[in-house]
Every structure is written in C-alpha cells, then in structure tokens.
Residue, then its C-alpha position, 0 to 999 in steps of 0.5 A: x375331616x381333616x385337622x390341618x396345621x395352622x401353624x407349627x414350629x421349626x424344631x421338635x415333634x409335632x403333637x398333631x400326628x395321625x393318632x391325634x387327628x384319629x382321636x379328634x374326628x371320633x371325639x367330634x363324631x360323637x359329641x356332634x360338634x362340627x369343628x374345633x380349632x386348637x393351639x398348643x404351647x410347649x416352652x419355646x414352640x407353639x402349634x396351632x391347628x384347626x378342623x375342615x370339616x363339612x358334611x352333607x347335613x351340615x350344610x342342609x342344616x346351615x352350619x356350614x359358617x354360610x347362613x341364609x341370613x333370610x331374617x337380617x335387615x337392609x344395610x343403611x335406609x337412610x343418610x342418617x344410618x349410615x354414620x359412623x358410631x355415635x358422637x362421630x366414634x368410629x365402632x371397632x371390633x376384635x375377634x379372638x382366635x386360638x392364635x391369639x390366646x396362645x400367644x397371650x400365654x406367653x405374656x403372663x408374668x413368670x413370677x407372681x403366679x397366683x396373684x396374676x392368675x387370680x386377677x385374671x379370672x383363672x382357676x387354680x388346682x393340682x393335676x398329678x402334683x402339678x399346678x394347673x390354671x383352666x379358663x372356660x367360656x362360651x356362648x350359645x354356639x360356641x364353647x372356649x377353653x383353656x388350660x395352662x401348666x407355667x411350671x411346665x411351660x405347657x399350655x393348651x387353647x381350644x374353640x369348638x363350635x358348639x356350646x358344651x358339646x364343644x367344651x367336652x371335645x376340648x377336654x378330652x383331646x386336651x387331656x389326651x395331650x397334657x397326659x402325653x407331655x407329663x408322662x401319665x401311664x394309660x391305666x392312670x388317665x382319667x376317663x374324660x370322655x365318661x365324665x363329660x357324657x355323665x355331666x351332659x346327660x345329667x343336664x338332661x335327666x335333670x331338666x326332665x326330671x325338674x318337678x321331682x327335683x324341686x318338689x320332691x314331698x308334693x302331696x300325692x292328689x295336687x291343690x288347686x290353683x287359688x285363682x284362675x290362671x288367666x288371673x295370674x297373667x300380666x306383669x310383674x317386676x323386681x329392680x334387679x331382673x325387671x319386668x316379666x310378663x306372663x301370657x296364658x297358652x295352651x300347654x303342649x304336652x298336655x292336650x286341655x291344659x293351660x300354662x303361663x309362658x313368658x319371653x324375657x328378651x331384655x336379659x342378659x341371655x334370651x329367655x323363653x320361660x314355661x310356668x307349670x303348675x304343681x300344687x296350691x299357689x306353687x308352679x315350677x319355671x321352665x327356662x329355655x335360651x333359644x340358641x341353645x335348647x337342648x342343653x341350656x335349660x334350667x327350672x325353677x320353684x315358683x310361688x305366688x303371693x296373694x292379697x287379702x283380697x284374693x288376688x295376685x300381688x307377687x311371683x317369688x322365684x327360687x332361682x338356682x344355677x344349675x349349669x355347672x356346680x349348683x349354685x343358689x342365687x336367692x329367691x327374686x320377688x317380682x311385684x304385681x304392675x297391673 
C-alpha cells in the first residue's frame, strides 16, 4: 500500500509524509478497508491523495473495482431500449470525488457561518475551543466524511471504501491531521481508534444480544403463539412503509423450528427481515441489508393483533434506529391484506 499524491500545492509542508502514510496502512489493516482517498484544506494550499492498494485476497473476493458482473443483463434488446432518457431527456450522471468536495469548501460563504452550515446539513460542535462543522454519509460499500474548521481555514474530506469500516479509518486519520494543525499535545488526543472499535463492536453485541435488549422482563418458560405460524404468513400494509410479506421457513439456527422471513425489495435500503418468536402474540424482527450484513443490521419489537375471531388482523412494529444515536421512530400498524 501506497498513499499516493494526487494533488498537492506549491509552498508549505506536505501533511502526507511517511509517518502519516505509516498510520494510514495500520489503520486500513485493521479496520479491512481496502482504500481510502483524502484531501486536506489548509488556508490558501490544498492536498489530495489517495490509496493503491490491492491484495491477493482482494482480488479472489473481487474488491479489486473489476467485478465479474456475472448477474448484469444485455446492453439494449431492442431499438426501443436504446433511446436516450424518456421524453428524448438525455440522463446525466455526476460522480463526487475528494477533489471535488474539498474545492467545494473553499465556496462556503466567509460570513454567516452557522445560518449556511445549517441549511447544508452540517453539524455544529466545539473541538478544543474551536468551532468544528462535520458531515457524514454513505451507502453499503462505502463511507463519507467531512470536517471543517472555518475560523482556521482547516478542513478535511475522506472516502473510504467500506461502509463504517471506512468512516472509522476517516476518523482516525483525520483527527491524527486536525491535532497536528492546532497543536493538541499526544497526552491530550483522544483515543479515536478505541472510540470507533467500542462503537462498531457495540453494533454487533447489540444485534447478538437483540432478544434481552428489547425483552429484557420476558417470562422465564415463554406463551405460546395464539395461532399457528403459518397462520401469520401473508400480507400486511401501512400507507407509509407499504407492503410486507411473510413466508414461513425453516429457521436455521435452530434445527425443527420455524420462523416468518420477509424480503422487503421496494424500500429505501433492500431489506431482508427475520421474525423470531418470543412469547404470546410477541416476536422480535431481525433486519439485515444485503450490501452490508455484518454491520447493517438493527431489530425490532413485533406484536401482532387479533380479531375476535382468533385470527391475525395486524403486525405492530416498534421501529427504532439503532445505527448511530438511538433514535425512536414510532411504532408502525401494517394491516392484514388476505
């Protein structure tokens, strides 16, 4: 692994020296992220640089950026396809890079600070006494961040190439650079890789630990189930979050058992969701997105809701977010369809 200069002014010392190309190839070791590209704003200079760095095992796992595509479908199968965009609208993409972003800082209005962060999403804290704006994102496979320090004429973008793996990596590196530039004393940095392990492995004990988290006063010999499962199988819907639909399978954990699985394809994120029994007419939902599975996975308190006449009329989901601060986001009635 190398970090190699992208870009890099004419004047000043280069933040990307050898003790910070050190740093980066420990910290994307052991967080197994493949490779991160970063800029750096420092007043009137700007640096870019990014990762090359391929492995054995990435390119038998295909992370080289290469895949087989074996699942892609043909390029046009008829005259029809072939138009461009609909209404003869031609369809235009932008892909952002560091290099972008970090010459986007520089446009940010001088004055009105926290009127114009605000509007664009930023988030306002203070960092040793200095007023620091941070922007996070990201997707499946990937991570984003950004952190700006206007007072300072400091800022630093990142993009890694895992979802918060790579945030982690961002951190710490970028934190390694901010302390550098203000003058923080070693004895006073935080432990920023500590922080982000405790974070990410918290994820992973919660998500294991899901039933005692959310059922925590469950009775000690469990009620059973008012009805069969495979009576609760079928359709439900709520306006908001639309149809989910449950199919019974074998749960494969537990040899014997059943569960109700569900594949939401239609939401905002792909999800694949596993209702697990707990006691009564309650279950616990197990959320998993495809891309990311290890990582990206939150649950749920399940409660369905019956007629007089003994049958299902509704699931009741007590969703909450749990990626990041916990948020409540309201329990969710999906109405029986069938």
């Amino acid at each position: 692994m190398t970090l190699k200069i992208v870009e890099g002014a004419s004047s000043g010392e280069n933040p990307f020296n050898d003790e910070f190309e050190k740093l980066t190839k420990q910290t994307l070791d052991e967080c197994k992220v493949p490779g991160i590209s970063i800029g750096i704003i420092d007043d009137d200079q700007t640096y870019t640089a990014a990762t090359s760095h391929l492995t054995l095992e990435d390119a038998i796992s295909h992370r080289t950026g290469m895949p087989r595509h074996d699942k892609a479908s043909s390029r046009f199968l008829s005259a029809e396809d072939s138009v461009d965009g609909e209404g003869n609208e031609k369809k235009k993409k932008r892909y952002a890079t560091v290099k972008d972003v970090t010459r986007n800082l520089r446009n940010l209005p001088k004055n009105g600070k926290d009127v114009s962060m605000y509007s664009l999403g930023w988030s306002r804290t203070l960092y040793h006494g200095r007023a620091m704006y941070t922007h996070g994102g990201g997707m499946h496979a990937f991570g984003r961040s950004v952190m700006w320090f206007p007072d300072e004429k400091f800022g630093v973008v990142g993009f890694g190439n895992t979802a918060f793996t790579a945030d982690a990596v961002e951190y710490v590196l970028f934190y390694k650079l901010i302390d550098d530039k203000i003058g923080i004393a070693p004895e006073e940095r935080n432990d920023v890789t500590g922080e982000c392990e405790k974070v990410i492995k918290g994820f992973k004990e919660d998500y294991k630990n899901a039933v005692d988290i959310v059922y925590h006063k469950r009775p000690d010999h469990p009620l059973a189930s008012p009805v069969d499962i495979k009576d609760l199988a079928g359709k439900y819907y709520d306006p908001g979050y639309e149809t989910i639909e449950l199919r019974v399978e074998p749960d494969p954990h537990n040899v014997g058992k059943e569960i109700l699985v569900a594949d939401r394809e239609d939401t905002s994120w792909k999800i694949k969701s596993n209702l697990q029994h707990v006691s009564g007419a309650y279950w616990i939902m197990h959320m998993c997105q495809g891309g990311n599975p290890l990582l990206h996975r939150e649950f749920a308190q399940n409660e369905f809701r019956f007629g007089l006449d003994g049958k299902p009329t509704a699931l009741e989901v007590d969703f909450v977010s749990r990626l990041g601060a916990e948020q409540q986001e309201g329990k969710v009635v999906f109405i029986r369809m069938d």
